[in-house]
DONU-885538 format. One record per residue: y, x, z of N, C-alpha, C, O in turn. Coordinates in steps of 0.05 Angstrom, whole numbers, plus 5000, padded with zeros to 4 digits. Example, Ala and Ser with C-alpha at 12.3 -4.5 7.8 and 13.67 -1.06 7.14 Angstrom:
// DONU-885538
488652645156491052465156493452645156493452855169/495552575142497952735143500152585157502352685161/
***
This chain:
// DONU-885538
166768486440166168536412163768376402163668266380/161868376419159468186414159867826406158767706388/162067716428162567526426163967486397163567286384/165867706387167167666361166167666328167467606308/162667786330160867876316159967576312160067426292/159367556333157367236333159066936322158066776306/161566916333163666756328164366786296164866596280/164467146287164667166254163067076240163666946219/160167136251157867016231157366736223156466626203/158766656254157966326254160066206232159466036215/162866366236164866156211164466226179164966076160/163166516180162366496161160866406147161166396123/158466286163155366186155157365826144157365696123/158765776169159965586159162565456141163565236142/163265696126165165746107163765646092164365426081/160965786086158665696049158565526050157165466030/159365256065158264996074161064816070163164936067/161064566070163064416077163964396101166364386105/161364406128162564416153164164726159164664826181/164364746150165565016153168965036150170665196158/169164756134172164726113173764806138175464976135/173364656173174964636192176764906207178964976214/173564986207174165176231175465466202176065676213/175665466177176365686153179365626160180465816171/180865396155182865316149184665426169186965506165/182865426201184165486231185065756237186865856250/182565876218183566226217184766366198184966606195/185866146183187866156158190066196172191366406177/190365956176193065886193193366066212195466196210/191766136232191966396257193666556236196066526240/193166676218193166896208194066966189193867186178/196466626177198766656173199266696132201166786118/195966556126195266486103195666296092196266146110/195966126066194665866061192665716065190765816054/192165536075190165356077187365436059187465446034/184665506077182465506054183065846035181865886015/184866066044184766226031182466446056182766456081/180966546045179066726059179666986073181167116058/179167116099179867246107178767446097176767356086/178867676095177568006099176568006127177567876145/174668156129172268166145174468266179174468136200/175668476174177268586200179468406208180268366231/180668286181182868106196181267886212182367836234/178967756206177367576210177567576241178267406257/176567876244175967966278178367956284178367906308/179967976280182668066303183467766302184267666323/183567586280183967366286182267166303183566986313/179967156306177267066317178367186352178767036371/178667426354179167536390181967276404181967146424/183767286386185967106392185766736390187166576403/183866696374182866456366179866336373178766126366/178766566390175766456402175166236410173266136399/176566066432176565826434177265616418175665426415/179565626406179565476378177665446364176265236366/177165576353173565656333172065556341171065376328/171365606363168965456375169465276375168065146359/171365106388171364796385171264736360169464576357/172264776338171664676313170264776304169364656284/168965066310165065056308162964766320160864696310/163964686337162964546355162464206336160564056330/165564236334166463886330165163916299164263706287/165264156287163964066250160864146251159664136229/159164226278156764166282155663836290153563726285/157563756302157163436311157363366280155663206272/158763426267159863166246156863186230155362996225/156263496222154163536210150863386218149163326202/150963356246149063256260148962896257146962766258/150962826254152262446248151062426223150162216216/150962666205150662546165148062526166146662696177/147062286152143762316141142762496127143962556107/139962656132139062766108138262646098136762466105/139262726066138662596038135762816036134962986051/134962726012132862786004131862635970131662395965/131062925949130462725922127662625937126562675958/127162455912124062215920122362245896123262195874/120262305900117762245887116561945887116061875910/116061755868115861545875112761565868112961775855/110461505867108061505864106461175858104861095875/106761045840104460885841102460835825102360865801/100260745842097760755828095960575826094560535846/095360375797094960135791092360075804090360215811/092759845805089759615820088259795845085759785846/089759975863089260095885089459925905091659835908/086959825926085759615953087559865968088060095961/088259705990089459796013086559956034087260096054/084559946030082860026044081760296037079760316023/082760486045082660736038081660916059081560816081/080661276056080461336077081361306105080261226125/083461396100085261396119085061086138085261086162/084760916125084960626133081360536150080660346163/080560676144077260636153075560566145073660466156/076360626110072860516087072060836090073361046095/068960766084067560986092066461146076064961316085/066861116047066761236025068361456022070561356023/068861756017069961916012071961915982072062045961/073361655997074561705961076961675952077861585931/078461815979081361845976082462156000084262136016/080962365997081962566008084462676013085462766034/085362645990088162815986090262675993092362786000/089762335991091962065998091262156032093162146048/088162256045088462156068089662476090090462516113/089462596071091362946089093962856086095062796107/095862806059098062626065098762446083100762466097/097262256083097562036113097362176134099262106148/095962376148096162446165098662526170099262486193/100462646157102962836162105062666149107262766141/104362336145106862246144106361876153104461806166/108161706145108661376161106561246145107361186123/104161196149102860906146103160686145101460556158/105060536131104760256137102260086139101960036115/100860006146099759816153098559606142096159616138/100259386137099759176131102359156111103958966115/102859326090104459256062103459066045101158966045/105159016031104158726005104958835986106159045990/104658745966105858735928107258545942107058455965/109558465916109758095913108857975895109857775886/106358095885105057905860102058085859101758285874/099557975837097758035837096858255810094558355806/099158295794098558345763100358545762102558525773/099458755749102658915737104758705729105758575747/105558665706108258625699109358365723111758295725/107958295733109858085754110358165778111758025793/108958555789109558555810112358905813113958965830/111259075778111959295782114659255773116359365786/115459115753119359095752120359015772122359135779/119158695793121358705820120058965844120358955868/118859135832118259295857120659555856121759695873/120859525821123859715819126359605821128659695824/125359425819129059205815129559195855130959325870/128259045859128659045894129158775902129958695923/128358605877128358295887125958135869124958225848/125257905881122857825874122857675851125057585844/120157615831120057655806121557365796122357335773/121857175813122756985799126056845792127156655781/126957255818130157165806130157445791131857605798/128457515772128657795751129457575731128657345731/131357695713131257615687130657775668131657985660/128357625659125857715649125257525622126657335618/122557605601121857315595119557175598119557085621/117457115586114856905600112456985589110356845588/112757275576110957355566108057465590108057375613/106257625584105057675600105557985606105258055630/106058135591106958395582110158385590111758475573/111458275619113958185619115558355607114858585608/117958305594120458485584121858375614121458175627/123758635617125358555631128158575622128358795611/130958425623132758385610135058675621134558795642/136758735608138558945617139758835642140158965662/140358525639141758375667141258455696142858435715/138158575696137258675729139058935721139959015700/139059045754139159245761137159395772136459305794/135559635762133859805763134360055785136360195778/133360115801133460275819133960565805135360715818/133060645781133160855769136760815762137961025764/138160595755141060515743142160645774143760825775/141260555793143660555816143060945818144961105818/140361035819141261385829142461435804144561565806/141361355774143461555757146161445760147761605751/147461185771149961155775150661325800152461205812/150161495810150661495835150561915828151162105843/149461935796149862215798147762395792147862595778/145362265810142462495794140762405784140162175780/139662625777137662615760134462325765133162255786/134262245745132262025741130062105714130462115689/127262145732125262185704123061965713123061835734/120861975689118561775704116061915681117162055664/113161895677112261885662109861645669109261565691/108561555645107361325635103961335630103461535617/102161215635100461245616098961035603096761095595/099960765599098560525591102060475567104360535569/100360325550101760245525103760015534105159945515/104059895552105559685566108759815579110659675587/108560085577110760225586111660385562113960455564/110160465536110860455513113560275500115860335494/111359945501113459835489116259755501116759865522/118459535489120659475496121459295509122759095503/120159425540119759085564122359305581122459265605/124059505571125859595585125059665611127059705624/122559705627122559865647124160195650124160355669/125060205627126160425624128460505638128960725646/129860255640132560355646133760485671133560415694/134660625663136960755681135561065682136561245696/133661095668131861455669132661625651132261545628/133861865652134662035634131362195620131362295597/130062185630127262225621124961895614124961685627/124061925600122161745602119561755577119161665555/117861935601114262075581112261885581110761805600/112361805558108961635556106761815540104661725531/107662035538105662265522103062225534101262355524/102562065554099862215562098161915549095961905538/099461735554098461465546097261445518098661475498/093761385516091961325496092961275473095461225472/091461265447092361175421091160825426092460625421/088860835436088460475435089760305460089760325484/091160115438093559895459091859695466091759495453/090259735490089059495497088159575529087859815536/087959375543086759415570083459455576082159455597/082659485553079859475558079059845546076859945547/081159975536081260265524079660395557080660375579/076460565546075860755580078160975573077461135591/080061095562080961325569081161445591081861305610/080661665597081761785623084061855625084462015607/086661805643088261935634089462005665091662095662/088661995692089362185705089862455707091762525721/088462625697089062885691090862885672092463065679/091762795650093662855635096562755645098662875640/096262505661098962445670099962585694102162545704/097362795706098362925730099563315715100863495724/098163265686100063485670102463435662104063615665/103363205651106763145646107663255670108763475671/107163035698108863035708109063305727111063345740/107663405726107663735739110363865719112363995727/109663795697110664005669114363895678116264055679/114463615683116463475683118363665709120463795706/117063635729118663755756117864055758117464175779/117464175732117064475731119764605716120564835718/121164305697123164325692126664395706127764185712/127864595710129864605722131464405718132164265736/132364365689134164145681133263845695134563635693/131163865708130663605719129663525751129263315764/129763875756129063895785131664045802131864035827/133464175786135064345799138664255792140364425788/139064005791142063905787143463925796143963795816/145264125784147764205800149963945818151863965833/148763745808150763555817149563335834150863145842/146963385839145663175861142763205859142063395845/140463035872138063065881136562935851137462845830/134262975858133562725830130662535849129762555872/130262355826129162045831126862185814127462375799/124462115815121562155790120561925800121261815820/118361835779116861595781114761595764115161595740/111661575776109861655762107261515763105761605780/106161305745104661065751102261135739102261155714/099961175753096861185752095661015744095960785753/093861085724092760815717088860735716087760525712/087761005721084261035714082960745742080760635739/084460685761082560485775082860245765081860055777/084160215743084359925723081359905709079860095705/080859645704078459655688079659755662082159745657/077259875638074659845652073460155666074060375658/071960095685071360315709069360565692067160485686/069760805685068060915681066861205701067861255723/065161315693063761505707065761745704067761765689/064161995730067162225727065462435736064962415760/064662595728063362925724064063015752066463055756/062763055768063963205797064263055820064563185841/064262665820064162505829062362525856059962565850/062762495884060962475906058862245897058962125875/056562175919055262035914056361835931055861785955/057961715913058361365923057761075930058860925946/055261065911052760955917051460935944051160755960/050661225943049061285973050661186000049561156021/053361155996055561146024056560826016058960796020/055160606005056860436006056660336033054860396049/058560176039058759926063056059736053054159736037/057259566076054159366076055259226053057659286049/054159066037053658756021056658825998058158645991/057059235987058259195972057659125949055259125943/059659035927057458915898057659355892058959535902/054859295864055059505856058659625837059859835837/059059445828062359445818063759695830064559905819/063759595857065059695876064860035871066660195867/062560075874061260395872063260655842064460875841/062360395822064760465798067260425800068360445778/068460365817071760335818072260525840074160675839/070760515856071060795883071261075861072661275862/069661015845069261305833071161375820071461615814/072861195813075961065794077561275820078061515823/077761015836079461215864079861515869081961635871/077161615870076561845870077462065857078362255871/077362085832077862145801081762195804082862415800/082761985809085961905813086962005829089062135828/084761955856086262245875086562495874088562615880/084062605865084662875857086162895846087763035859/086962845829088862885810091562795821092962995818/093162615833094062625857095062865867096963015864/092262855882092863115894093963405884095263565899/093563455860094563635841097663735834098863925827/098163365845100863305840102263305865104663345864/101263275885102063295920102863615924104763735936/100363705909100764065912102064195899102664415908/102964115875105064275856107964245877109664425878/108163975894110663865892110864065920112764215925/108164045939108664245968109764655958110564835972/109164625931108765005929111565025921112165255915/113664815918116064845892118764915921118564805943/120765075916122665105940123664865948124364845972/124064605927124864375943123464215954124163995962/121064315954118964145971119764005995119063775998/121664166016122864156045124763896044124763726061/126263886021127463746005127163455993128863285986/124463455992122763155978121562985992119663046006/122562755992119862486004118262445973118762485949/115862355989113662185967113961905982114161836006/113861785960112561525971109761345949109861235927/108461365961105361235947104860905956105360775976/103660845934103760525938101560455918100160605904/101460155920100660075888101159805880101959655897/100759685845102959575845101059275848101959045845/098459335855096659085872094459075876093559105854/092559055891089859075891088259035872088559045848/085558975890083358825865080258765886079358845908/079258585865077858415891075058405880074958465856/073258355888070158495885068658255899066358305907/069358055903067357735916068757655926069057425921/070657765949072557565965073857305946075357305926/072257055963073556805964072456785922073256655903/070556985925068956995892069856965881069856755867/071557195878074457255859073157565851071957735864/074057535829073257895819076258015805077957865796/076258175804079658295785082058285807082458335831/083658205782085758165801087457965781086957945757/089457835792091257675775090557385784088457335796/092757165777092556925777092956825805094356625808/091556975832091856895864093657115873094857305862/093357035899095357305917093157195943093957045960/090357285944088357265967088957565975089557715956/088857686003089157966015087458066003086458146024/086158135989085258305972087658415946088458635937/087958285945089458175917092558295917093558405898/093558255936096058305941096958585976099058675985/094658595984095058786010094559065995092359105985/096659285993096359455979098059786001099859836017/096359905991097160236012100060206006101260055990/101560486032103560476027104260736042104560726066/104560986030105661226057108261236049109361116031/109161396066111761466058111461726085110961716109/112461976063112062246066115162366074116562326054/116262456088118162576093119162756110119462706134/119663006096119563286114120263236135121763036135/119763346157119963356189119963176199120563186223/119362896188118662666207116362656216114562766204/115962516241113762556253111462316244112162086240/108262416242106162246229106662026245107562076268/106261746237106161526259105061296241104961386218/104061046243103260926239105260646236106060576259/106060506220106560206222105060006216103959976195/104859796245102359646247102259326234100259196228/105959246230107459106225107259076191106759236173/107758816191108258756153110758886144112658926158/110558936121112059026095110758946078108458886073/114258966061113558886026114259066009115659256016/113459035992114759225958118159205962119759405964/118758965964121958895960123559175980125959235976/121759326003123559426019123259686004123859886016/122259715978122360055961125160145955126560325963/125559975939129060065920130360085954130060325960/131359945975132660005993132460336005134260506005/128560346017128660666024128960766004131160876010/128560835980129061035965132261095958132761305946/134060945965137360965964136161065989134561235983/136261036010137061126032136361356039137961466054/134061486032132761746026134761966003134462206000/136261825991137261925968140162005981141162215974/141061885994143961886009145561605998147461586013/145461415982145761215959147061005981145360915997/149460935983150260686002148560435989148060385965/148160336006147260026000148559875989150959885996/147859675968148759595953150159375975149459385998/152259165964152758875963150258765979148158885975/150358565997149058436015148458255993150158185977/145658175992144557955981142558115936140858045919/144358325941143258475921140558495917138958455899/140658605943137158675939136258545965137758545984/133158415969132358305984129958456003128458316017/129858726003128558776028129958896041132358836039/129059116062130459256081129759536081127359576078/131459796084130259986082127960116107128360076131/125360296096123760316109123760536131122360576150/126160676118127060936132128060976168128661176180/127860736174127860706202125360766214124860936231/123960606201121060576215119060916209116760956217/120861126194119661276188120461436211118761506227/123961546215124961726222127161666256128761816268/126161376260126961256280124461356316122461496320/126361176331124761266358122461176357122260926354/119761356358116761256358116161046380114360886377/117661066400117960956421118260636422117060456434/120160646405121660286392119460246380118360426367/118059946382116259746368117859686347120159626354/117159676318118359646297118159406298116159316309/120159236289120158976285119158806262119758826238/117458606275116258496255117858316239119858216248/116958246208117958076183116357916169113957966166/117757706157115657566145115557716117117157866106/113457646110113157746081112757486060110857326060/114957486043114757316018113357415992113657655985/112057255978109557295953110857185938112157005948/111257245907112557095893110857175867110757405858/109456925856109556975825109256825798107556645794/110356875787112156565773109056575744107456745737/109356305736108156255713108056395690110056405676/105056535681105356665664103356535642102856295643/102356725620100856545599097856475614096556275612/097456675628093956735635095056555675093156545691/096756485681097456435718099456185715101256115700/098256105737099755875745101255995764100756215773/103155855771105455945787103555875817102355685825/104356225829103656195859105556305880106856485870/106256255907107956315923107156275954105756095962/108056475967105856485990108156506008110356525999/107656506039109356656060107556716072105656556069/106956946091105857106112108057016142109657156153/107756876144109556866178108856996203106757136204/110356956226109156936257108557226260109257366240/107157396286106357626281104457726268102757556260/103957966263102158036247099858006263100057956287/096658036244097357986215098857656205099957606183/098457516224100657316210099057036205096657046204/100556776203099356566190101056616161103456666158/098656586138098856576108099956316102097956186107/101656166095102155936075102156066041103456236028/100255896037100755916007101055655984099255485980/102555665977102955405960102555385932103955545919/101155255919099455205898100655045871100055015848/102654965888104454835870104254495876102954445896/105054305864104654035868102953875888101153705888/104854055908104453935938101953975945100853805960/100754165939097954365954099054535964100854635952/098454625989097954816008094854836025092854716032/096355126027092755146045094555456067095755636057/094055416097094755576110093055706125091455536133/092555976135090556156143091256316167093356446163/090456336182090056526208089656726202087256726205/090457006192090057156182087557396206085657546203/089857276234087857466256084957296264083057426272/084757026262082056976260080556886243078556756246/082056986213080456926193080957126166080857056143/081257246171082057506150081257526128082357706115/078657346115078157316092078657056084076956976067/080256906091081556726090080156446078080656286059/078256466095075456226090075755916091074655736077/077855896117078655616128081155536130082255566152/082355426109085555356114084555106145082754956153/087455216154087955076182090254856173091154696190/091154856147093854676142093054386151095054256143/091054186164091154036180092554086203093753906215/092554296211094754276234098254326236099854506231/098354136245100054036234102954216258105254226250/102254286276102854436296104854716287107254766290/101754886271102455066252103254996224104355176211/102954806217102754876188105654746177106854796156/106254606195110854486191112154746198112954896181/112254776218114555066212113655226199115755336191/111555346187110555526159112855416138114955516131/111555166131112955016110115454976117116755066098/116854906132119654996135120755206130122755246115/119255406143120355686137120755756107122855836097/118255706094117455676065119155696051119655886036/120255456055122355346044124455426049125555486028/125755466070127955616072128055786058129655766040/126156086061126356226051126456246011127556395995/124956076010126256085978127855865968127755815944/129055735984131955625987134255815975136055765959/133356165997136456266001135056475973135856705971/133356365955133456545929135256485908137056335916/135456565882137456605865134756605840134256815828/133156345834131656405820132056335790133456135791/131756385771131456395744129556345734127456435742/129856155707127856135693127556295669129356285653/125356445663124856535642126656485614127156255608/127256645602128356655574126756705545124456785550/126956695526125856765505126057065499124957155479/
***
């Protein structure tokens, strides 16, 4: 009788379920029903004593199958403008990313991630599209539009069924550069009345109120018909840098020979994380928390003297373009990747996190990251080159880089009209002395180079 209790619970537990469809149908049939019609609790048992072994095996065989399917999971996408890859967690010694660095602990670090460009609009549409900026069709503005012709990562989950929101806070996502597409939501409420990049607004705290308010929404968190996609772009570590009520003393903890700059943009950091964090914690207290990856990024650095460059834009120097990267996902285990990545491999994990088959080979040009998250810790992730891409704009000359070899890598970067300059990245990391006299290293770079944006699909700008 024990054994027939336990055997009931189990087909029933697996009736509510799809794996269940197998072993329902078996005690149908025992028992002299239609297919899929439900037993009463006593016939159940008398059919279950005669059919125990049956059951079990197709208890058995629709636990395997269940065990073969990926967990899906909706995605929080997180990015947050002109954010340096050197963060707590990473070993700057300023306190000014807490809440990014309790996250990292309990989820994948990449390492050594890139943008593929140095500026918003040339790096954050191919970071959604999933291919690099110079086969977007787009036009040549600086404020890029991007054309309906791409396909948007937000297009493939709402083709695919769920829900897609995002909210905004700079006037550049206002206007009609179509980052929009494919989002059944899309909030720029929190974004300033003045359209200019030099506006101090604060607007971390208010864009960490949309988007709370956003996934507080059922209609946008609870879809009867699939998971949902959010996307939510930070903007206070952009210039210009202002002061923040409650702020640590930053000052007092700089590194050696930082400029004072530095001290006001930490405080930027600071400010963004909390608030962040606000948004990390709404998302841990909600029932689908269990349910959710984050992934945090940004959409490019910013540089403070290196190679006596200040801002960001115009180069792709590791300052400039080496940018954080977690990726958070329930019950995977914390680990570290030591290896390069790019932006290009986002739109891939986030389908793959989503349940989303992969598109067409050649669609999108990275790889998904979800191996390196939920794969054997054991396996050395394999290293990749990383391609830079960023095409001519009003304020940039066209620049294009490769990262080769192992990490951190020899840098080729090409300048255009037959300038190059190539870098040791492991014995020169502020990239002081191009080595492109050698000629050793610096031909197969340039081969590679070339190959690799050989096998692109590039486009020229439109009106």
């Amino acid at each position: 009788m024990a054994r027939t209790r336990i055997l009931f619970a189990a087909v029933v537990a697996l009736v509510v379920g799809a794996a269940g469809i197998v072993a329902r149908d078996r005690l149908s049939r025992a028992a002299g029903l239609p297919p899929g019609e439900v037993l009463a609790a006593p016939l159940a048992a008398r059919v279950l004593d005669a059919e125990a072994p049956a059951v079990s095996e197709a208890i058995e065989e629709d636990a395997a199958t269940i065990a073969a399917e990926p967990r899906t999971y909706n995605v929080v996408l997180i990015t947050i403008d002109t954010l340096r890859w050197d963060l707590g967690y990473m070993g700057y010694p300023r306190p000014i990313s807490p809440n990014l660095d309790r996250l990292a602990e309990r989820s994948t670090v990449f390492e050594r991630a890139y943008a593929t460009a140095s500026y918003t609009p040339k790096s954050i549409g191919p970071l959604l599209i999933g291919r690099y900026a110079s086969e977007t069709f787009r036009d040549g503005e600086h404020y890029t539009t991007f054309y309906p012709a791409n396909v948007f990562v937000a297009e493939r989950v709402k083709s695919a069924g769920h829900r897609t929101l995002a909210a905004m806070c700079h006037h550049y996502f206002k206007w009609k550069t179509l980052l929009d597409q494919g989002f059944d939501v899309w909030d720029t409420s929190a974004t300033p009345a003045v359209a200019n990049d030099n506006d101090p607004t604060v607007t971390s705290d208010k864009l960490t109120d949309v988007a709370i308010g956003l996934l507080s929404d059922p209609e946008n968190v609870a879809s009867p018909t699939g998971r949902f996609f959010a996307w939510f772009h930070f903007l206070d570590p952009h210039l210009p840098y202002v002061r923040h009520e409650g702020a640590p003393d930053l000052v007092g903890a700089a590194p050696d020979a930082a400029p004072p700059e530095r001290a006001l943009y930490d405080e930027e950091v600071w400010f963004t994380d909390k608030h962040v964090g606000r948004l990390i914690d709404h998302i841990a207290s909600q029932p689908w928390a269990t349910e959710t990856a984050i992934v945090i990024t940004s959409d490019h650095g910013e540089a403070f003297g290196e190679r006596g460059f200040y801002r960001h834009g115009r180069e792709l120097w590791e300052p400039l373009v080496r940018v954080p990267l977690v990726v958070h996902v329930p019950d995977a285990s914390a680990r570290r990747v030591p290896v390069k990545r790019s932006h290009v491999d986002v739109v891939p994990t986030i389908l793959e996190l989503l349940g989303i088959p992969a598109p067409a080979p050649g669609e999108l040009r990275g790889a998904s990251l979800v191996p390196d998250v939920t794969g054997d810790p054991a396996t050395p992730p394999d290293d990749r080159d990383v391609y830079l891409d960023m095409p001519r704009g009003p304020f940039n000359e066209a620049r294009r880089a490769l990262i080769t070899n192992g990490t951190p890598g020899l840098k080729l970067i090409d300048f255009g009209e037959g300038r190059y300059e190539l870098y040791d990245l492991e014995a020169d990391p502020l990239e002081l002395q191009s080595v492109h006299g050698d000629r050793q290293r610096f031909a197969p770079a340039l081969e590679r180079l070339r190959r690799v944006r050989g096998e692109l699909r590039e486009v020229d700008p439109a009106p």
